[in-house]
C-alpha positions in Angstrom: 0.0 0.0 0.0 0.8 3.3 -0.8 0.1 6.5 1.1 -0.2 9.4 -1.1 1.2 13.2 -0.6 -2.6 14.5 -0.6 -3.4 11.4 2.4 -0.9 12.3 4.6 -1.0 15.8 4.3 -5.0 15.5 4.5 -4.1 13.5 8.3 -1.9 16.4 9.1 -4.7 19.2 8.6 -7.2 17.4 10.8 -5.1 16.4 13.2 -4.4 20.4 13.2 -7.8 20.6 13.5 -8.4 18.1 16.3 -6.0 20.1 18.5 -7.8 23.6 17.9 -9.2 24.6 21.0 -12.7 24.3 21.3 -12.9 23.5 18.0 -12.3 26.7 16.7 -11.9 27.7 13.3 -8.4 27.4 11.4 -7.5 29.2 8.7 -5.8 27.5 5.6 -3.1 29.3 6.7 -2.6 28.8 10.0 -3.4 24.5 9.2 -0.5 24.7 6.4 2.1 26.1 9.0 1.7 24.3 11.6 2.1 21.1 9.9 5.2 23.0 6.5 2.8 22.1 4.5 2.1 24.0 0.6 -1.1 26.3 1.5 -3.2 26.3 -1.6 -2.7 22.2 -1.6 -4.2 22.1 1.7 -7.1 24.6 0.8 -7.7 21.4 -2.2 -7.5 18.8 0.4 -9.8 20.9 2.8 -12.5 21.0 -0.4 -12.5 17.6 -0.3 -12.6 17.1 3.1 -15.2 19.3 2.8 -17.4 17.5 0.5 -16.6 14.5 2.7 -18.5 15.7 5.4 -15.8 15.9 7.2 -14.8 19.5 7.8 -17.2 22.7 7.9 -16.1 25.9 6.3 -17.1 29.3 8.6 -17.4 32.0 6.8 -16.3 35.7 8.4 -13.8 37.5 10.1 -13.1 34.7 12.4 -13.9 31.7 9.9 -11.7 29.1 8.9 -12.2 25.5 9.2 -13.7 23.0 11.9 -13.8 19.3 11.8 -17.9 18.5 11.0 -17.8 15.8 14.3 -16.0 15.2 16.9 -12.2 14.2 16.7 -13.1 10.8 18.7 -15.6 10.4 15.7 -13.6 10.5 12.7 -11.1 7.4 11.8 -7.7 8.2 9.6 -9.7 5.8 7.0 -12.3 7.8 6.4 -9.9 11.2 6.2 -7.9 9.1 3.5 -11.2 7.5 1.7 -12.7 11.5 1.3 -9.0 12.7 -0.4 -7.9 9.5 -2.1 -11.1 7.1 -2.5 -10.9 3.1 -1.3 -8.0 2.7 1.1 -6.6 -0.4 -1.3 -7.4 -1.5 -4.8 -5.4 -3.3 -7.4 -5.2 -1.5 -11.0 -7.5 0.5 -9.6 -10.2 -1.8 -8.7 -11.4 -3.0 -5.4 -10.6 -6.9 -4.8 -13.9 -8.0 -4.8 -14.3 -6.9 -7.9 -11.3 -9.2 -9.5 -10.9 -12.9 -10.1 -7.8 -15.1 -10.9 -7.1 -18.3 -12.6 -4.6 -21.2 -12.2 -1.5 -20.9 -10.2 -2.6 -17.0 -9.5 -6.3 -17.9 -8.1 -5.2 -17.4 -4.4 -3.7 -14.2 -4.6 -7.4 -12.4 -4.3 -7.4 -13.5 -0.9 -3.8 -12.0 -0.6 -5.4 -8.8 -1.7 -8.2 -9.0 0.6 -6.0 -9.9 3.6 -4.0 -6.6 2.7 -7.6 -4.8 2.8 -8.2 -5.7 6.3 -5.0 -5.4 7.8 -5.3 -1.6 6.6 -8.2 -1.5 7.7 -8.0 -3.1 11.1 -5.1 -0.1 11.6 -6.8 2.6 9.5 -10.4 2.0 11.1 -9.8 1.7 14.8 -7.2 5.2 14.7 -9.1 8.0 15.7 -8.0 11.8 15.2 -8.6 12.2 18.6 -6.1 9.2 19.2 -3.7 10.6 16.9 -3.5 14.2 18.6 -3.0 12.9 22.4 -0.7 9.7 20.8 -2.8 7.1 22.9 -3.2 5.2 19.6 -4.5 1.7 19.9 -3.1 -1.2 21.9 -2.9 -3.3 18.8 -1.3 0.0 16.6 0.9 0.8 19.0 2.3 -3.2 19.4 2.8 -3.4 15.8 4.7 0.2 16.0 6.7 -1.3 18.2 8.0 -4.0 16.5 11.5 -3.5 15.1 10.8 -5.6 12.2 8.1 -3.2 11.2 10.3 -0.8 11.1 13.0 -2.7 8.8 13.3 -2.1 4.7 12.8 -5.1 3.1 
């Protein structure tokens, strides 16, 4: 699996979000600094976060950006599904949708395996998990791993 540019900087801005005080409104701006990230990419990633249902725009003086529910409400896989689309597909196609033949015919449940293992990490992580870094038992043991962090 491959995280894209536009996933993980659409993680960063919410979790920018999460940690806004009362869940006040952000500015572009403000969301693009506090994370180094390119400001007019983020206001893209916040339309379509938008769109998503997952952020709120406010309009006026004080307006900016909110997250549309509660941090403790939103899951990094649905952040990633709203900017990228299905968290894993093969040549662009979700595994249900393919079938193989002869010595290959196992490797669709490869491709679903992969599916849940993302999500199993992807569903369960929280923003509000993210921001105060009391991600799940589970994440956190396979984190901790040192082979997980080895390059293959």
């Amino acid at each position: 699996m491959r995280v894209s540019a536009k996933a993980d900087y659409a993680v960063r801005a919410c979790a920018e979000l999460a940690a806004s005080p009362h869940g006040d409104p952000v500015t572009a701006d403000v969301l693009a600094g506090g994370q180094g990230l390119p400001v007019s990419f983020v206001e893209r990633i916040l339309g379509d976060l938008r769109r998503g249902g997952l952020v709120a725009s406010v309009r006026g003086r004080a307006g900016g950006y909110r997250l549309a529910r509660a941090a403790d409400e939103i899951t990094l896989a649905e952040v990633i599904r709203a900017v990228d689309g299905p968290l894993v597909t093969v040549r662009d196609e979700r595994p249900p949708s393919l079938s193989y033949e002869g010595s290959a015919a196992s490797l669709l449940d490869v491709w679903v395996a992969l599916r849940a293992s993302v999500r199993e990490v992807l569903d369960q992580v929280t923003l509000a998990s993210l921001v105060s870094g009391k991600l799940p038992a589970h994440v956190r043991e396979m984190a901790e791993d040192a082979a997980s962090w080895e390059n293959p």
